[in-house]
N, C-alpha and C positions, 0 to 999 in steps of 0.2 A: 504494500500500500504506500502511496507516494503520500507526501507532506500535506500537498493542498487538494488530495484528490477530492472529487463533487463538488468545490468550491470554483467560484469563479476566477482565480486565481491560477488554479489546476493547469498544465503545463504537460502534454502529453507527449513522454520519451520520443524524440528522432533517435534514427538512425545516426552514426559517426558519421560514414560514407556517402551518402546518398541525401542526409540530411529530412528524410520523408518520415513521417510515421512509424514507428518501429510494424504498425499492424499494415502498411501500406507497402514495406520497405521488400523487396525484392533478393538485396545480398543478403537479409540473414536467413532467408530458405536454402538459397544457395549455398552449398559448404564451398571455401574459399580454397583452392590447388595449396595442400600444404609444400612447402618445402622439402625435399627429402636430406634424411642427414649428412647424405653423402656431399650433398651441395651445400652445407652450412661448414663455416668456420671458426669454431669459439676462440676465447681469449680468456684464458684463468689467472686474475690476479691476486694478489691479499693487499688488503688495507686493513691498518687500525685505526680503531675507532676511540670513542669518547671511553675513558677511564682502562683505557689501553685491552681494548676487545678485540679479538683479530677478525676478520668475515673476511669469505673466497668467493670473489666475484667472478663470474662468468657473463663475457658479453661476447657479442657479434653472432646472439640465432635468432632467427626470424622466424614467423611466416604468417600465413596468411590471417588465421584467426591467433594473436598471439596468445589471451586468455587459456583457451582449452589447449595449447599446445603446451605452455609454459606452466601451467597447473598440475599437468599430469608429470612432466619431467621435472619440476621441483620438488612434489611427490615420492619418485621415484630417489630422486639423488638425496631428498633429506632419508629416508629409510637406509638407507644404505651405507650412508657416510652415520648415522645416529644421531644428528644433528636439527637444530631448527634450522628454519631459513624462509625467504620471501622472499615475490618481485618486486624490484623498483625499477621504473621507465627502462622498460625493457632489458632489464638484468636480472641474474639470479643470484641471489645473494644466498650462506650457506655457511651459519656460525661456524667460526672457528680457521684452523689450516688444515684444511682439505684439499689442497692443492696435487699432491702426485694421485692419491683417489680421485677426486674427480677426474683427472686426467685419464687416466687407465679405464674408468666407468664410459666416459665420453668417446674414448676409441672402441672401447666393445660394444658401443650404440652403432659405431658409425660416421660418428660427429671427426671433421678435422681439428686438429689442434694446433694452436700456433705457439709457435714456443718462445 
């Protein structure tokens, strides 16, 4: 339920892309051509953070719908690595140093690795 729904106020979700109605909108029937891994190329860094936390970023995957791609493979690498973690503007973030795991996890997906 949205904030101001039935009021006049009300405000009826667009589409990103298309900008139309989400009930009107065309691309979200549509499933968008995902990426395949072999055509992606990550990037695993480490940065620390506030009160000297480390998090293993992974950038440069894309694709079409980035939500359900990046939900299921953040998903997958927090299980695996035993770790939390989120997206931010299209990154995946993965407490801690995770760094040669992910890496090895991401070539046995398929993913390239830039080193």
């Amino acid at each position: 339920m949205r904030l101001f729904e039935g009021t006049e106020f009300d405000r009826p979700p667009r589409c990103e892309r298309c900008e139309q109605l989400e009930a009107d909108c065309i691309c979200v029937a549509a499933p968008a051509a995902s990426t395949p891994p072999e055509a992606q190329t990550a990037t695993i860094t480490l940065e620390k953070r506030k009160k000297g936390k480390w998090v293993t970023v992974i950038n440069g995957l894309f694709d079409g719908h980035p939500g359900n791609h990046f939900k299921n493979l953040l998903v997958q690498l927090k299980n695996q690595c035993g770790a939390g973690g989120s997206i931010q503007e299209q990154k995946i973030e993965i407490q801690g140093n995770h760094q040669e795991r992910l890496r090895t996890i991401l070539k046995t997906m398929g993913f390239k690795i830039r080193p």
